[in-house]
Short mmCIF file of the C-alpha atoms (twelve columns), coordinates in Angstrom:
data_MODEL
# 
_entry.id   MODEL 
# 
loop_
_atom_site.group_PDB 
_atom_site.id 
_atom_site.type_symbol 
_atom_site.label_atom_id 
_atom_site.label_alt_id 
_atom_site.label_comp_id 
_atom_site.label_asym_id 
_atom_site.label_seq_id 
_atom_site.Cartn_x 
_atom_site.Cartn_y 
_atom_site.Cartn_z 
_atom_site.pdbx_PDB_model_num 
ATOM 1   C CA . UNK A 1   0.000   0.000   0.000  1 
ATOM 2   C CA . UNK A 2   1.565   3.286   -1.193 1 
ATOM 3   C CA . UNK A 3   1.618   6.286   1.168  1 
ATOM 4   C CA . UNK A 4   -0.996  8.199   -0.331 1 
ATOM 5   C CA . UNK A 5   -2.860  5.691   -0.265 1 
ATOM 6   C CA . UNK A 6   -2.766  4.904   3.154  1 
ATOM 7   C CA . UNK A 7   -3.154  8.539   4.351  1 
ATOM 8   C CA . UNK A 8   -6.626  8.626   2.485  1 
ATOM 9   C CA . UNK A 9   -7.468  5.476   4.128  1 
ATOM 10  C CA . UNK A 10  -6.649  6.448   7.298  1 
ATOM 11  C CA . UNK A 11  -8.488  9.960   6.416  1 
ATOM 12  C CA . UNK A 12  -11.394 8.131   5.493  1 
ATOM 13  C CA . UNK A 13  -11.844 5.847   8.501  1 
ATOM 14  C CA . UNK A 14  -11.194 8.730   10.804 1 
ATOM 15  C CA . UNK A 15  -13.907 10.722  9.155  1 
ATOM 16  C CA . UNK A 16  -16.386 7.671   9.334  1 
ATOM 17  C CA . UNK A 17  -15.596 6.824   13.042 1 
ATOM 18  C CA . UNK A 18  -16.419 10.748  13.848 1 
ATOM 19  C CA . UNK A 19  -19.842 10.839  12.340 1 
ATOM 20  C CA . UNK A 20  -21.196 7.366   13.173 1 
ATOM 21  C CA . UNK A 21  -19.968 8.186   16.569 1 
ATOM 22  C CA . UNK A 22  -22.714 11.124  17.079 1 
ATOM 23  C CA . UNK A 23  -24.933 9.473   15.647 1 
ATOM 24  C CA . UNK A 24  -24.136 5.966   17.597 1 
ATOM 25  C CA . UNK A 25  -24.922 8.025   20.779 1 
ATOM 26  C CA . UNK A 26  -27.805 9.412   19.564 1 
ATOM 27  C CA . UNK A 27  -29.108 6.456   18.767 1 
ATOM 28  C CA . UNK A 28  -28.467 4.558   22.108 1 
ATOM 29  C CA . UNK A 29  -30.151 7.369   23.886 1 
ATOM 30  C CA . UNK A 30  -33.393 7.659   21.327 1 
ATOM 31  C CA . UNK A 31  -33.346 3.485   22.324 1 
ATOM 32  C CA . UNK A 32  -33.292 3.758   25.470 1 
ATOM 33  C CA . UNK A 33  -36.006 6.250   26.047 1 
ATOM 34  C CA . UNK A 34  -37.704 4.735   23.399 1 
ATOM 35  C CA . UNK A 35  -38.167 1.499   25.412 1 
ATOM 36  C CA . UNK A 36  -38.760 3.022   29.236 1 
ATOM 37  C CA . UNK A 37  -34.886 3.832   30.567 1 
ATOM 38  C CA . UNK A 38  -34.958 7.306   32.056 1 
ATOM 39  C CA . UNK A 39  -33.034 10.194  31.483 1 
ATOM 40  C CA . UNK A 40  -30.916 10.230  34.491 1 
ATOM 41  C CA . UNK A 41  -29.789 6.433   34.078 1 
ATOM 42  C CA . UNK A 42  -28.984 7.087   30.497 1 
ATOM 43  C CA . UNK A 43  -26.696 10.733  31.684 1 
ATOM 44  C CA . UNK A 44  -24.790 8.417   34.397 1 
ATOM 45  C CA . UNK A 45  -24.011 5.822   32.057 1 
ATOM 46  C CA . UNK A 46  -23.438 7.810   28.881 1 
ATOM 47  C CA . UNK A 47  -21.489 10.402  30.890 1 
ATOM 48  C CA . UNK A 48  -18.152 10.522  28.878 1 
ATOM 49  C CA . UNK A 49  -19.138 7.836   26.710 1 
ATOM 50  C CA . UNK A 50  -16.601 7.937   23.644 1 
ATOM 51  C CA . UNK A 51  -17.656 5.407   20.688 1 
ATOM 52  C CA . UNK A 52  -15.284 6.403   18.539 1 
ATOM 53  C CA . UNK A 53  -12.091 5.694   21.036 1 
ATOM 54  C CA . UNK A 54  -13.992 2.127   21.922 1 
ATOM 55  C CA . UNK A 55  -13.968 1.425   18.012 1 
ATOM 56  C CA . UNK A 56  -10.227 2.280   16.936 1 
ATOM 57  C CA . UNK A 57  -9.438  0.461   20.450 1 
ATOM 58  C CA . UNK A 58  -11.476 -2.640  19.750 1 
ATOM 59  C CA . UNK A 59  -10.463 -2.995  16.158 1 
ATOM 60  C CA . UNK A 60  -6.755  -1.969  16.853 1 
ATOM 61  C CA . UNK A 61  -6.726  -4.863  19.652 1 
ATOM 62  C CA . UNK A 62  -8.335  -7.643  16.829 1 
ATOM 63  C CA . UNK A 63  -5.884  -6.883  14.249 1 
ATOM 64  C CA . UNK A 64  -3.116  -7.222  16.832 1 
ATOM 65  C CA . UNK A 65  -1.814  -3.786  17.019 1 
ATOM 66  C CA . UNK A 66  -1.938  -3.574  20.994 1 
ATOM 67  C CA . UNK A 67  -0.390  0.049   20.643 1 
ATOM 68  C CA . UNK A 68  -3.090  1.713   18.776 1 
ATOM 69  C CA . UNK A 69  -5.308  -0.134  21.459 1 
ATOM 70  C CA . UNK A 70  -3.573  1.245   24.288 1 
ATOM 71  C CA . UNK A 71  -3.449  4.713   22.626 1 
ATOM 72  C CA . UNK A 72  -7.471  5.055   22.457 1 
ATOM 73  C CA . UNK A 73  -7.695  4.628   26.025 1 
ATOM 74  C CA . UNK A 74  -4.265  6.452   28.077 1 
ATOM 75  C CA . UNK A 75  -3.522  8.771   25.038 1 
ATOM 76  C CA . UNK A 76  -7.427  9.810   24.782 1 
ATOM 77  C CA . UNK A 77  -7.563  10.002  28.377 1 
ATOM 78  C CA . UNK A 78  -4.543  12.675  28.589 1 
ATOM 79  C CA . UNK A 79  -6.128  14.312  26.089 1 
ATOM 80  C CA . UNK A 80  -9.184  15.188  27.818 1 
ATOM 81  C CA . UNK A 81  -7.580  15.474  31.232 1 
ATOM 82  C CA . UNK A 82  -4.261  17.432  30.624 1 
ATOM 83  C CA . UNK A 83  -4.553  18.836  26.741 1 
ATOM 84  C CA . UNK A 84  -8.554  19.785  27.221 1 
ATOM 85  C CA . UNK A 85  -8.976  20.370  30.203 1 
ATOM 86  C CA . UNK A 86  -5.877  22.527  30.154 1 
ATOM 87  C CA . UNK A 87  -6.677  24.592  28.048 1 
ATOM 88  C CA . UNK A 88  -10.030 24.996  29.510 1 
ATOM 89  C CA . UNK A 89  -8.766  26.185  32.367 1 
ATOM 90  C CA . UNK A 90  -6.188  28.831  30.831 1 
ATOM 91  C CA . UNK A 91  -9.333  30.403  28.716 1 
ATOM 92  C CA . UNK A 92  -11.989 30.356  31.360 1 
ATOM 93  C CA . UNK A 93  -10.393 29.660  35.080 1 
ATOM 94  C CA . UNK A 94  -12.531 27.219  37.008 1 
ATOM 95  C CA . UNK A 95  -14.191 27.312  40.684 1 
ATOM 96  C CA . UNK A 96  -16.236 24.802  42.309 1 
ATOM 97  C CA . UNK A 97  -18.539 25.317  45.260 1 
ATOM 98  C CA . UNK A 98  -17.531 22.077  46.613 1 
ATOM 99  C CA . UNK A 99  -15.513 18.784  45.435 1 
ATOM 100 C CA . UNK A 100 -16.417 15.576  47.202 1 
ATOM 101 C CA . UNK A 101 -13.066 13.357  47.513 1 
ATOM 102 C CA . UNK A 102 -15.444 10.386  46.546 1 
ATOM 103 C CA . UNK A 103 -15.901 11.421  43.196 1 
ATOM 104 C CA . UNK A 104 -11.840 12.203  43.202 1 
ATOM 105 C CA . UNK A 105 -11.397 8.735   43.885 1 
ATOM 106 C CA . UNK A 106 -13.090 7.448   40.720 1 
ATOM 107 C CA . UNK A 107 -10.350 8.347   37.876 1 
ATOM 108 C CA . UNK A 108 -8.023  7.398   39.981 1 
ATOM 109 C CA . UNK A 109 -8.904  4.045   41.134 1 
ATOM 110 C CA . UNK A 110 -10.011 3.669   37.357 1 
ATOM 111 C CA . UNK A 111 -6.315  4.018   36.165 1 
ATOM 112 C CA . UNK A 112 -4.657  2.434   38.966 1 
ATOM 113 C CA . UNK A 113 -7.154  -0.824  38.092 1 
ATOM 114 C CA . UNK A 114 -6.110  -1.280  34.931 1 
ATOM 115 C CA . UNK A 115 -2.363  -0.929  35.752 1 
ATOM 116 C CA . UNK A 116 -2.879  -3.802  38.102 1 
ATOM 117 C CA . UNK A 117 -4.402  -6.012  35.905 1 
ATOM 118 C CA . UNK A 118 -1.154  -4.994  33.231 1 
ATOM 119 C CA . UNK A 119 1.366   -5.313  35.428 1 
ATOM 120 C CA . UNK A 120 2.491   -8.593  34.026 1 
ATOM 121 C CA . UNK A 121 2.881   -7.218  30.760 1 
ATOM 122 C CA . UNK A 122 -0.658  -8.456  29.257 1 
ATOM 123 C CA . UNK A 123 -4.387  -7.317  30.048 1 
ATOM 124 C CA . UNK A 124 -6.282  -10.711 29.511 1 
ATOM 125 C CA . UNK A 125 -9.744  -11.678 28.853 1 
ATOM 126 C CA . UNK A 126 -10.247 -12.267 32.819 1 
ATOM 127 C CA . UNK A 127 -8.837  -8.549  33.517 1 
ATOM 128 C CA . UNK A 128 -11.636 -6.973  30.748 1 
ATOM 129 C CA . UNK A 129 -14.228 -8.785  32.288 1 
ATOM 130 C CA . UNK A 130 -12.925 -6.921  35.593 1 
ATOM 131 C CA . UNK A 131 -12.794 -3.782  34.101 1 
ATOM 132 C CA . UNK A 132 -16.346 -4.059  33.240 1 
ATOM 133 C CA . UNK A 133 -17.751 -5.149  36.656 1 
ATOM 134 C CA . UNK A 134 -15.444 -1.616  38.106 1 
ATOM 135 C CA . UNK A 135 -17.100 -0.056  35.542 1 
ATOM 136 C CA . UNK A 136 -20.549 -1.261  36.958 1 
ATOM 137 C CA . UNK A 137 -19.610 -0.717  40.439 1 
ATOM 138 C CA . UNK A 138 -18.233 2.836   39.572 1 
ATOM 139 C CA . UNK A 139 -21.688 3.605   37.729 1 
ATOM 140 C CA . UNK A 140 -23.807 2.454   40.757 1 
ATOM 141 C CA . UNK A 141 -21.601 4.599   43.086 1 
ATOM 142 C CA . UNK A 142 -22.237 7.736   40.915 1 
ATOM 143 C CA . UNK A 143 -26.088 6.850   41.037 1 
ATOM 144 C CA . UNK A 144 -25.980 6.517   45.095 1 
ATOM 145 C CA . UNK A 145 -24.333 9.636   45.024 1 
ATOM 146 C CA . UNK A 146 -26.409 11.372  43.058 1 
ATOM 147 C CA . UNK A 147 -29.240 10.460  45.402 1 
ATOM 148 C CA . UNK A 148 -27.654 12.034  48.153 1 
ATOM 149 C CA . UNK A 149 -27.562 14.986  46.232 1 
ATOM 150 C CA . UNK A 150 -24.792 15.353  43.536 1 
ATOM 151 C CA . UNK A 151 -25.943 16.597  40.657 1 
ATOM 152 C CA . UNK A 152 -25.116 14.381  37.439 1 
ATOM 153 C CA . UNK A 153 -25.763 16.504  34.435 1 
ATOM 154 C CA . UNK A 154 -24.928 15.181  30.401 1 
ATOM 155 C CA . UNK A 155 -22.951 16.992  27.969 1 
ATOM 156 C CA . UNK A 156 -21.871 17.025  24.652 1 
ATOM 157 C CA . UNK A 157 -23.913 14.593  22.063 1 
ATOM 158 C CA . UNK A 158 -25.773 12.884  25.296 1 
ATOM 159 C CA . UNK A 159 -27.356 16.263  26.077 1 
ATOM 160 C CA . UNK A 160 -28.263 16.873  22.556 1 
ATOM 161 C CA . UNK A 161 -29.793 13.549  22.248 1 
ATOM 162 C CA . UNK A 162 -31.989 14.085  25.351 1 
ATOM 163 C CA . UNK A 163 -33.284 17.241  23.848 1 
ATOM 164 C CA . UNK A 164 -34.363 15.749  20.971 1 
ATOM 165 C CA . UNK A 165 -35.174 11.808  22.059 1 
ATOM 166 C CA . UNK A 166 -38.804 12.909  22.150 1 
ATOM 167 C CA . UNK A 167 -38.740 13.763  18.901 1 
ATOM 168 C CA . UNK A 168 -38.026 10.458  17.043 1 
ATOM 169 C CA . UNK A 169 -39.769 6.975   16.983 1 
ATOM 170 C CA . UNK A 170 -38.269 4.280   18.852 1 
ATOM 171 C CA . UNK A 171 -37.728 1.812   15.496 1 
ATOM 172 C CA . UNK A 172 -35.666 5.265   13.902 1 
ATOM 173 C CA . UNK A 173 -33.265 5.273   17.184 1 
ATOM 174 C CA . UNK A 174 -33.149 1.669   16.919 1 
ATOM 175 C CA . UNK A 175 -32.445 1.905   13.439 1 
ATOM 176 C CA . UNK A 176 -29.984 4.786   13.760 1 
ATOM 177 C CA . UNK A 177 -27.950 3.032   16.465 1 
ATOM 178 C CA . UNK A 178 -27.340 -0.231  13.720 1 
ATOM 179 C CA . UNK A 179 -26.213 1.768   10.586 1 
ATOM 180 C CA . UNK A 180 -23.770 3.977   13.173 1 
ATOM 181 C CA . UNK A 181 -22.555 0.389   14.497 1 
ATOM 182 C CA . UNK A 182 -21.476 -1.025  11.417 1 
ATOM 183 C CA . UNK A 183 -20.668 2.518   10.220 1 
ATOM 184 C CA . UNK A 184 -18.033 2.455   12.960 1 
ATOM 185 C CA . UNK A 185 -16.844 -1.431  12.223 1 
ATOM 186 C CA . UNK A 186 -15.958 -0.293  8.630  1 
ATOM 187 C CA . UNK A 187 -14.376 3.050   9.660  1 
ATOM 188 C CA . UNK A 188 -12.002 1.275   12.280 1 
ATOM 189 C CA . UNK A 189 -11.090 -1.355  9.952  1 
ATOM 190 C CA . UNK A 190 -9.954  1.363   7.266  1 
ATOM 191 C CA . UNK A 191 -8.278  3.572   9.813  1 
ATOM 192 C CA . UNK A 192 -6.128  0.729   11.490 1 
ATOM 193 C CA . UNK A 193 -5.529  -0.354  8.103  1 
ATOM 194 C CA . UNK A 194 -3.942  3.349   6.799  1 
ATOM 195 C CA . UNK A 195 -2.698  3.514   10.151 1 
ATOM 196 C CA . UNK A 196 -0.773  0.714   10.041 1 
ATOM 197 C CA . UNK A 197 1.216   1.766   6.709  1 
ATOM 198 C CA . UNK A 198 1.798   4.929   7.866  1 
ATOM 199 C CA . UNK A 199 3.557   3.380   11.068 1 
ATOM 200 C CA . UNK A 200 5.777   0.872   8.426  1 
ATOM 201 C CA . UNK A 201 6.104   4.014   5.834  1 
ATOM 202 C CA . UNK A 202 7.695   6.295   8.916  1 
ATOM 203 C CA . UNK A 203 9.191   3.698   10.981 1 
ATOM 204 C CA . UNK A 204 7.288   5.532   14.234 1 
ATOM 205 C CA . UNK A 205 6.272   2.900   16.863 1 
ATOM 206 C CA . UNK A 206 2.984   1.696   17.010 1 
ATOM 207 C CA . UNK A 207 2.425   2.887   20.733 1 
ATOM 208 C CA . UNK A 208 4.441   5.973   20.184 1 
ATOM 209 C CA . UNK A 209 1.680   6.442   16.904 1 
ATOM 210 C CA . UNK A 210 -1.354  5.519   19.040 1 
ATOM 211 C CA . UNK A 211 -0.519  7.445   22.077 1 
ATOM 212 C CA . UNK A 212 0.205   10.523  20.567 1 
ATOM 213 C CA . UNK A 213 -1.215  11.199  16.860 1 
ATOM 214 C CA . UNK A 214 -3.821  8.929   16.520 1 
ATOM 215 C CA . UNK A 215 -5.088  9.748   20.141 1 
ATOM 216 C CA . UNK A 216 -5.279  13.040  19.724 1 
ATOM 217 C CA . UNK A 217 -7.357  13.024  16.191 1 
ATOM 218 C CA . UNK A 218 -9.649  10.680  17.838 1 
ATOM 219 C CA . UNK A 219 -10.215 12.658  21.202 1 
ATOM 220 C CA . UNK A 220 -9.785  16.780  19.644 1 
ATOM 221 C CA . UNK A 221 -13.556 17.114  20.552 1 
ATOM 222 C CA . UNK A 222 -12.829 16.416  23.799 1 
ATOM 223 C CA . UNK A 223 -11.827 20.352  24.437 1 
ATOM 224 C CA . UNK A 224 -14.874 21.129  22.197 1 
ATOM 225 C CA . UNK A 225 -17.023 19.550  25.025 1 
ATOM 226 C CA . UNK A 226 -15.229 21.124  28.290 1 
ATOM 227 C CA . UNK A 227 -14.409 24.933  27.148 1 
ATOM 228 C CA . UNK A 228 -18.240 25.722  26.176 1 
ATOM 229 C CA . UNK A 229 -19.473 24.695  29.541 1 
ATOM 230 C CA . UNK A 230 -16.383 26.422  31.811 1 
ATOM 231 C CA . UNK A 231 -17.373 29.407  29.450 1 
ATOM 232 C CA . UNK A 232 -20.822 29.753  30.359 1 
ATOM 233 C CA . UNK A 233 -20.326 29.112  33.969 1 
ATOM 234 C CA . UNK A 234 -20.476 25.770  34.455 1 
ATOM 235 C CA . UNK A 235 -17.475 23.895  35.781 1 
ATOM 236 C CA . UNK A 236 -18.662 21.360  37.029 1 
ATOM 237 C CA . UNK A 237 -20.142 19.957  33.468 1 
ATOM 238 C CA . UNK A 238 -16.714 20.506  32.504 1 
ATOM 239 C CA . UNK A 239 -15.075 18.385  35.310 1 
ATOM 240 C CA . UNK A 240 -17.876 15.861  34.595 1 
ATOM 241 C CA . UNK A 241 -16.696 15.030  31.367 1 
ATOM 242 C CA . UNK A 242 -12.880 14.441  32.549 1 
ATOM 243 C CA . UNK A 243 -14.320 11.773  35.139 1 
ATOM 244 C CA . UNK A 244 -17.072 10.482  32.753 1 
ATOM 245 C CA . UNK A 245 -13.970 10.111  30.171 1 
ATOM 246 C CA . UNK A 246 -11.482 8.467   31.974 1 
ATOM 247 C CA . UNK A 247 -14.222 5.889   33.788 1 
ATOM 248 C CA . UNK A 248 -15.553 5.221   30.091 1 
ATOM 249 C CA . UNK A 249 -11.791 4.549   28.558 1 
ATOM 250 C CA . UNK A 250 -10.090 2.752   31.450 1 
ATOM 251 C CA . UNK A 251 -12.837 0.678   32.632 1 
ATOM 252 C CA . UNK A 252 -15.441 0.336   30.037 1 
ATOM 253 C CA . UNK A 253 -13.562 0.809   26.790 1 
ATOM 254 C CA . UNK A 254 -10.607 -1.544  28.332 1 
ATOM 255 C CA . UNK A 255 -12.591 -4.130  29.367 1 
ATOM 256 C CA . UNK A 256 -14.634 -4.174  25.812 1 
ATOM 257 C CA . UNK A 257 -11.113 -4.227  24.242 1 
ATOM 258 C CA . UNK A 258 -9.669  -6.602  26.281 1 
ATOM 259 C CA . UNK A 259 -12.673 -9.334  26.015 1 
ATOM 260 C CA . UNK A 260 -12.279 -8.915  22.137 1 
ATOM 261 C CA . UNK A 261 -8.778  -9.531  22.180 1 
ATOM 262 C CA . UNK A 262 -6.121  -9.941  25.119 1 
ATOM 263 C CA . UNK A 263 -3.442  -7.005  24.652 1 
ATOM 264 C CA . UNK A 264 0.000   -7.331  25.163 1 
ATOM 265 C CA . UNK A 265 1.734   -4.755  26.998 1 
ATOM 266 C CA . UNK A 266 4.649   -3.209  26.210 1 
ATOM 267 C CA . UNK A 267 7.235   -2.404  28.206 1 
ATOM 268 C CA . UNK A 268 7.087   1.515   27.185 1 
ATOM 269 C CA . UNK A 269 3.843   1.471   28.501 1 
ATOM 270 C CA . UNK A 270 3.851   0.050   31.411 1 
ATOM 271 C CA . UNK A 271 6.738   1.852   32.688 1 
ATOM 272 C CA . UNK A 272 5.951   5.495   31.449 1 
ATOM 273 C CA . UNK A 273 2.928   6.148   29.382 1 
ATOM 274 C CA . UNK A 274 0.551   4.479   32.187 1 
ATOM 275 C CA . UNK A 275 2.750   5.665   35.057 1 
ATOM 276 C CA . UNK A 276 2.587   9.179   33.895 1 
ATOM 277 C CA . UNK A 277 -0.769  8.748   32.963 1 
ATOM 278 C CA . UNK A 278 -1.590  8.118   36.252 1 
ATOM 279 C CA . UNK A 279 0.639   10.795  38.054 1 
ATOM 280 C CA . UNK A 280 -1.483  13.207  35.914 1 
ATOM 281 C CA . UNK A 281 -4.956  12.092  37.202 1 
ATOM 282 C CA . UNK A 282 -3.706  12.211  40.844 1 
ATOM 283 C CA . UNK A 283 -2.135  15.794  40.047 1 
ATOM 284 C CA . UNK A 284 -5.389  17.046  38.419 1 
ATOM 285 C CA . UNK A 285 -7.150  15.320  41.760 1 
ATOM 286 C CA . UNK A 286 -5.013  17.206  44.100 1 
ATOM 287 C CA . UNK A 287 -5.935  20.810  42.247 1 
ATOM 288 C CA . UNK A 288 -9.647  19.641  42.489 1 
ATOM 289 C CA . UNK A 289 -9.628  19.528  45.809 1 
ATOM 290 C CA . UNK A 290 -8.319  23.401  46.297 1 
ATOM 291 C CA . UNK A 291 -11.974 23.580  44.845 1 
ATOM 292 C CA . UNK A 292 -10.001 25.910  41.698 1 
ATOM 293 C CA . UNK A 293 -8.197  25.723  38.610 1 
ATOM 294 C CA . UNK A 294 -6.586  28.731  37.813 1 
ATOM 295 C CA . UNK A 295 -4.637  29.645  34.399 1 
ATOM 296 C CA . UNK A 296 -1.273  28.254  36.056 1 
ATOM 297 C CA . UNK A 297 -2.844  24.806  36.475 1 
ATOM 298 C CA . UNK A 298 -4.134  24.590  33.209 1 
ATOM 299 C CA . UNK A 299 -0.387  25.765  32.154 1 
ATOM 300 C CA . UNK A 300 0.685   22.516  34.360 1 
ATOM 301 C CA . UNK A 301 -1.769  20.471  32.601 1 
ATOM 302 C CA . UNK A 302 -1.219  21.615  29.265 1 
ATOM 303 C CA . UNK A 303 3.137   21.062  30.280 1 
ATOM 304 C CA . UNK A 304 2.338   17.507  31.434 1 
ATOM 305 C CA . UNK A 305 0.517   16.609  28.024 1 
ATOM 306 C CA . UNK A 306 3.452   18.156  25.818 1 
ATOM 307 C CA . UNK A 307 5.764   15.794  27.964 1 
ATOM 308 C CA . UNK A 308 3.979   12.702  27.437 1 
ATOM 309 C CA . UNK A 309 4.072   12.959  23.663 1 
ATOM 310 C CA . UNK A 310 7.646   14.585  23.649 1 
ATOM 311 C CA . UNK A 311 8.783   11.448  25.274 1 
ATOM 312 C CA . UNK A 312 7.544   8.856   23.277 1 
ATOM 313 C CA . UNK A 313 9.680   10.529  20.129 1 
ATOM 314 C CA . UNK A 314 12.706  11.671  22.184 1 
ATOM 315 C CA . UNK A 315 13.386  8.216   23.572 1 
# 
C-alpha cells in the first residue's frame, strides 16, 4: 500500500468513526427512552461515553496492534484530562462550590485498576471482564451519590440527544444506532488499516503512533465539550466530562477491548505512558480539591501533556 494511499485510508476511517460516533450516541439514547430507561440512568451511564475511542481500540486490539489499542484509552484520556482540560482552564479559570473526595477517587482508582491487571505485561480476557464489573460498580456509586444529592448533568452529544429523544420513533433510534454500528466497524477497519502503513512508511512505533497522533485526532472534541461549559459558567459539566472520560476509557472501553482480544503490553507502557498517565490524574485530583483551577494549572496540565508525547519521540 503506497503512502498516499494509506493517508486517504486512514483519512477516510477517521472521518467515518467521527460521524457514526454522534450518531451511535444518539441512537443509544433515542433506544433507550424509546423502550422506558430514564433520562438520568442514560446521563450516568453515557457520561463521557466515547464510541469512537472504543472502536479504533477494539479494532486496533483484533488486528493485533496492541499500541493503537492502548493509545485510544491512556492517550485519549490525557487528552481530555491534561490537553482539554488545560486549556479549559487557561481560557476560562474554574471554581467549584464544593468537590467531594469520593468522586476524586473514581479516575483514579479507574487508572490504577487497569495498571494492576497490566502489570504482568498483558491485560487478559479475565482482567476486561474486571474492568467491566469496576465499571458497573463505579456507575452504581455515581447513582448513590447522586441520590444524596450530587448533581449528574450530560454533555456534549448525550445532552443533545436528550433534547431531541422525544422527537423520534423508537424503530428510527433503533435503526440509527445499527447503521452507526457497522458505520463504525468499517471506519475502524480502514483507519487501522492506513494507520498501520503509515507506522511501516515512517518507521514511528505503534504505541508511540497511538498514544500521541492517533489519540489526539480521535479525542480533539474532547476540548470542544469542556471549554463551552467552563465558558458559560459551568465547571462542574466541565469536570464531569474528565471523570465520565477516563471511567468510560479505562474501565469500560478496556474491558470491551480486552474481552475482544487480550493485549499485550509493552514495556514503554507500562513503565511510562501508564505511570505518567496516572501521576497526571492524581495531580489534576489534588488541584480539584483546592476547589479551583486557575490559568497556572491549566499551564501545568497543558506542560504535562506536551511531555507525554515529547517522550515517546525523544526516547
Amino acid at each position: 500500500m503506497s503512502l498516499v494511499v494509506a493517508l486517504v485510508l486512514f483519512a477516510m476511517g477517521l472521518w467515518l468513526i467521527l460521524s457514526c460516533a454522534e450518531r451511535l450516541v444518539r441512537g443509544a439514547v433515542g433506544t433507550s427512552i424509546g423502550f422506558g430507561v430514564s433520562p438520568f440512568l442514560i446521563s450516568v451511564v453515557f457520561i463521557g461515553f466515547d464510541p469512537e475511542n472504543l472502536a479504533v481500540g477494539a479494532v486496533g486490539s483484533l488486528e493485533g496492534e496492541a499500541g493503537i489499542a492502548l493509545g485510544s484509552i491512556i492517550g485519549s484520556a490525557m487528552v481530555a484530562v491534561a490537553l482539554a482540560f488545560g486549556i479549559t482552564a487557561l481560557i476560562a479559570p474554574m471554581s467549584f462550590a464544593a468537590v467531594p473526595k469520593r468522586i476524586l477517587l473514581v479516575p483514579v482508582l479507574s487508572v490504577l485498576l487497569l495498571g494492576l491487571l497490566a502489570v504482568d505485561g498483558r491485560l487478559s480476557r479475565m482482567g476486561g471482564a474486571i474492568l467491566l464489573l469496576g465499571f458497573a460498580f463505579a456507575v452504581a456509586f455515581l447513582m448513590w451519590l447522586s441520590r444524596r444529592g450530587l448533581d449528574i448533568r450530560p454533555a456534549g452529544e448525550v445532552a443533545e440527544a436528550l433534547e431531541e429523544a422525544d422527537r423520534r420513533s423508537r424503530w428510527h433510534a433503533v435503526g440509527l444506532l445499527m447503521l452507526s454500528l457497522v458505520g463504525l466497524v468499517i471506519g475502524g477497519e480502514m483507519l487501522v488499516a492506513g494507520a498501520r502503513a503509515i507506522i511501516a512508511a515512517f518507521g514511528l512505533s505503534g504505541t508511540v503512533f497511538g498514544m500521541t497522533v492517533l489519540a489526539f485526532l480521535v479525542s480533539m472534541e474532547e476540548l470542544a465539550r469542556e471549554l463551552p461549559a467552563a465558558l458559560q459558567g459551568r465547571p462542574e459539566i466541565s469536570f464531569g466530562n474528565v471523570v465520565g472520560s477516563i471511567l468510560a476509557f479505562f474501565l469500560f472501553n478496556g474491558g470491551i477491548i480486552a474481552l475482544v482480544h487480550p493485549l499485550e503490553v509493552d514495556a514503554q507502557t507500562l513503565w511510562f505512558y501508564l505511570p505518567f498517565c496516572f501521576g497526571t490524574v492524581v495531580i489534576l485530583s489534588l488541584l480539584m480539591m483546592t476547589k479551583r483551577v486557575s490559568r497556572w494549572a491549566g499551564g501545568l496540565l497543558v506542560l504535562l501533556y506536551g511531555l507525554f508525547v515529547l517522550k515517546g519521540y525523544v526516547g
